[in-house]
C-alpha positions in Angstrom: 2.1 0.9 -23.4 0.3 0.7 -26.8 2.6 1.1 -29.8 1.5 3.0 -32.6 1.8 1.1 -36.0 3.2 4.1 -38.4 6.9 4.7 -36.3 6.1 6.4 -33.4 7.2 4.8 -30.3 4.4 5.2 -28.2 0.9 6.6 -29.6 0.5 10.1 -28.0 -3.1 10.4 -25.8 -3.5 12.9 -23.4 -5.8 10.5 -21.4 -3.5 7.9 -21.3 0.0 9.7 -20.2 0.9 9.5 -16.6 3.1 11.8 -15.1 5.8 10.1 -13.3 6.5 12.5 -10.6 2.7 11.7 -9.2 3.1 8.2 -9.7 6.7 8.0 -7.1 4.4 10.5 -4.8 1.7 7.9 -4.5 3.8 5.0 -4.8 5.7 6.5 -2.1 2.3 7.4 0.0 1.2 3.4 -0.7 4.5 2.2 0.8 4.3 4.7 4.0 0.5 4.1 4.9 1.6 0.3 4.5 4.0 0.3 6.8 1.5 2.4 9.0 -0.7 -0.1 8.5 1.3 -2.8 9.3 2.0 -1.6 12.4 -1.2 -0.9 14.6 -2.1 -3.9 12.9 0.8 -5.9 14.7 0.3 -3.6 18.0 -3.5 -4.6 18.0 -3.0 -8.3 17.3 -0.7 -8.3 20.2 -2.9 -6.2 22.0 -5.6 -8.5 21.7 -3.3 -11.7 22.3 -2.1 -10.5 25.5 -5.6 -9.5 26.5 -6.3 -13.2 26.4 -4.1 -14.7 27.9 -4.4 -11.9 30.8 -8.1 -13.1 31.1 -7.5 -16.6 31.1 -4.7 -16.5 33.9 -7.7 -15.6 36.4 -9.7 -17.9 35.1 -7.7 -20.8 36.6 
């Protein structure tokens, strides 16, 4: 936050104010697509993993 040098306790900018209730929402839609993220992530890593070593069994 900047401070404003004549008392104030924050200087007043309509640019620079952020509404709170749209920064939970998107903190809130970060954390869920994360999480969505995270998972086909893990899903195709196994995926691809098992794929592998399905291939390489009849390979022997």
């Amino acid at each position: 936050m900047i401070r404003h040098r004549y008392g104030d306790r924050y200087l007043h900018n309509g640019a620079l104010e952020i509404g709170f209730r749209g920064l939970e929402l998107s903190e809130d839609l970060l954390l869920i697509g994360h999480f969505i993220f995270d998972f086909i992530f893990t899903m195709y890593v196994f995926i691809k993993i098992s794929s592998l070593n399905w291939k390489s069994n009849f390979d022997k």
